[in-house]
C-alpha positions in Angstrom: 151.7 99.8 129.3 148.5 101.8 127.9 147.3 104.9 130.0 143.3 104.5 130.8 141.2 107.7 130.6 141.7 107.9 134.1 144.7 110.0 135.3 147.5 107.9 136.7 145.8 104.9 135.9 147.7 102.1 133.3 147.0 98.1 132.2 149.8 96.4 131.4 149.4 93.8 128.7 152.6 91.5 128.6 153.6 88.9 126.3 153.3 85.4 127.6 155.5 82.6 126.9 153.4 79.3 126.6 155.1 75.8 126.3 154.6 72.3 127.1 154.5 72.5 130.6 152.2 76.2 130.8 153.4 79.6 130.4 155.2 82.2 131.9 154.8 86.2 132.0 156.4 88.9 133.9 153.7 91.2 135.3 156.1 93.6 137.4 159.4 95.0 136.0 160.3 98.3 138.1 162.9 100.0 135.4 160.0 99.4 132.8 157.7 100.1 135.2 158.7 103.1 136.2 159.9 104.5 132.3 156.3 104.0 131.0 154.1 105.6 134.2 156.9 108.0 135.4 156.3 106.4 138.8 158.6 104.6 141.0 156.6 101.9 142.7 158.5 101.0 145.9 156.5 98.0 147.0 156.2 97.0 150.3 153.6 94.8 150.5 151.8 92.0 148.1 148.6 90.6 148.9 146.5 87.6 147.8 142.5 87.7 147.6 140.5 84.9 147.2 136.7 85.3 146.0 133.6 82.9 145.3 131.7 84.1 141.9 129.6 87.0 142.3 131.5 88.6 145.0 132.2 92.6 145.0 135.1 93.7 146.6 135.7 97.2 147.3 135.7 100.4 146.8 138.7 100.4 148.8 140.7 103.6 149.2 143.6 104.5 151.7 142.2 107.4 154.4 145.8 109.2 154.3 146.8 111.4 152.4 148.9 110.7 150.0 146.8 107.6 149.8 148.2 104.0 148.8 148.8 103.3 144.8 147.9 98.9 144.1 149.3 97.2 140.8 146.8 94.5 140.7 146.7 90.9 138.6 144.3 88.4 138.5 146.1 84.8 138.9 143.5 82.2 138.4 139.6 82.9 137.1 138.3 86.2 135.6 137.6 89.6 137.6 136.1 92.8 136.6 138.5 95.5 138.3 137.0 98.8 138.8 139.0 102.0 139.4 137.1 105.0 141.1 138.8 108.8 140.9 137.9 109.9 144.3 140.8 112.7 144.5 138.7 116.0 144.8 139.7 118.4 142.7 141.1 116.4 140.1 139.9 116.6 136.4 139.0 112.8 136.4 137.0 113.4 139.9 133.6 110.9 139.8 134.9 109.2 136.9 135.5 104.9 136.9 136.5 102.7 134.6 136.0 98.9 134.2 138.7 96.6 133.2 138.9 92.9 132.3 141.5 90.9 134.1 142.0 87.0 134.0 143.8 84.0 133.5 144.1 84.4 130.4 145.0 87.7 128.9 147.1 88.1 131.9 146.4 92.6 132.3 147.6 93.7 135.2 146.0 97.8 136.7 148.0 100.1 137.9 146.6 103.4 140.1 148.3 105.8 141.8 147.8 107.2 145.5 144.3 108.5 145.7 142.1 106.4 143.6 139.7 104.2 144.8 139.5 100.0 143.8 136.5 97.9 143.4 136.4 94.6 141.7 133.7 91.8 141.1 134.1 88.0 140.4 133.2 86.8 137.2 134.5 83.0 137.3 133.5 80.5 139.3 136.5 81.0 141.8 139.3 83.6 141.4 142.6 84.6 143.0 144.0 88.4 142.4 147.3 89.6 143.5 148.2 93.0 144.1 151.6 95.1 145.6 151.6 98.6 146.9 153.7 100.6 148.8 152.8 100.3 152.8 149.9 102.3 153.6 146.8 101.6 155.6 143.5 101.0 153.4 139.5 100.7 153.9 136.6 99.6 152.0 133.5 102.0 151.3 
């Protein structure tokens, strides 16, 4: 996993395994998980989003504190995933960053309780997945 310039904020970029018939990657492995972020993602919950090109999801934050942490993956198509620091008082407060996820580089985004998630389509159909730990969570 690579840290983004974001606090509490990772991609993972895992190997796949093409063959004949596809290929296979993991995109969530909890001891790994949890040795490279220092966090232990309990999940709870795993969502599915389907989105026409051009659509902009988010930014979606959780209203309690601590706030709701998403490991997020991008199944089919391409989608620009935007994470948004909206904890006040942190040194990263204001600050986004953009990342690339698709079909086929395979990234998955990790962010902790606290920070906000936007994301826009940028294939002609897409489907992202994404776990967190129960929490409620709204869009701005």
């Amino acid at each position: 996993m690579r840290q983004l310039g974001i606090a509490d904020t990772w991609v993972l970029e895992p190997e796949a395994f093409p063959d004949e018939r596809g290929s296979f990657h993991e995109w969530y492995r909890g001891e790994e998980f949890r040795e490279a972020t220092g966090y232990d993602l309990a999940l709870a919950q795993a969502n599915c989003s389907v989105s026409r090109r051009g659509v902009l999801r988010g930014v979606h934050f959780a209203d309690v504190p601590p706030g709701q942490a998403k490991y997020i993956t991008c199944v089919r198509g391409a989608v620009l995933d935007v994470v948004v620091d909206i904890r006040v008082g942190s040194p990263t407060f204001g600050q986004w960053e953009a990342v690339r996820l698709d079909d086929g580089n395979r990234h998955a985004v990790f962010l902790a309780e606290g920070l906000g998630h936007a994301s826009s389509r940028k294939s002609r159909a897409i489907s992202t997945a994404w776990a967190s730990p129960r929490g409620r969570s709204w869009g701005m």
